[in-house]
N, C-alpha and C positions, 0 to 999 in steps of 0.2 A: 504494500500500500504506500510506502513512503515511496519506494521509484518513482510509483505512478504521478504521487505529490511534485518530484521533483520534476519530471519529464514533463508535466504539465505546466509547472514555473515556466522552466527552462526555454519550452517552444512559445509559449506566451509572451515570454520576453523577447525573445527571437523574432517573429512577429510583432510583435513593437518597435522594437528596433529597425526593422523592415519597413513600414510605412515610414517611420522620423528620415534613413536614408534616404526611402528615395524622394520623400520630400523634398531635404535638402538639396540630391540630384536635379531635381526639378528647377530648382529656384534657382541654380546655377547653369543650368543645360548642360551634365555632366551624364554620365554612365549610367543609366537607371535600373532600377531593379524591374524582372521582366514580371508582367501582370501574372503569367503563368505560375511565380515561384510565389507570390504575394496567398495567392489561392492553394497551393498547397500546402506553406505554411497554416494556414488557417483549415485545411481536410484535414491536418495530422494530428490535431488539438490546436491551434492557434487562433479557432476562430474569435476569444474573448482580449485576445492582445490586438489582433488585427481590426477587430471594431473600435476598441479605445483608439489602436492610433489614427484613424481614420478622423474620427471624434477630433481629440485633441489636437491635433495637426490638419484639419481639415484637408485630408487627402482623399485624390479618388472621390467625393462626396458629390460628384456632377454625373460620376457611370454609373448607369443604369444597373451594371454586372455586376459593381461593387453593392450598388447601395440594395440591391435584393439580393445578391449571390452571399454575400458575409453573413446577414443574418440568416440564412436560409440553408446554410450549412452548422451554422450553431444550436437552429432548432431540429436538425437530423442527428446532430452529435448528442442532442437533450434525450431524443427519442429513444437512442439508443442504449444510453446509458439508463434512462426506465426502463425500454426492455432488460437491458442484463441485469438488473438489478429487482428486477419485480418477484 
């Protein structure tokens, strides 16, 4: 149970830290982080980091993909974790 605790941190933070770069990337016209990796971050457990930096960093908050696909993997990740756990 503690892995899961930390692995969960861990990509959480990971995906935060993914939206604040490519933020940054952005703001500069630098290398960005590819929308592909932002989204698998958040299918592997990241989706509760990847919504705060969106939130906090107002990134991505004008695609379509972002503003229904994050939340929308968060509540399949809720579901699932009911199922296993019911």
């Amino acid at each position: 149970m503690m892995a899961l605790a930390c692995y969960l941190l861990a990509i959480n933070a990971g995906a935060l830290w993914a939206m604040a770069y490519d933020k940054g990337q952005a703001k500069r016209r630098g290398r960005r982080v590819p929308e592909r990796t932002l989204f698998l971050l958040a299918a592997v457990g990241g989706s509760p980091g990847a919504i705060a930096g969106m939130r906090l960093w107002r990134h991505k908050t004008k695609h379509v993909s972002f503003v229904v696909g994050m939340p929308a993997i968060l509540v399949v990740q809720a579901l699932i974790v009911y199922w296993l756990t019911r």
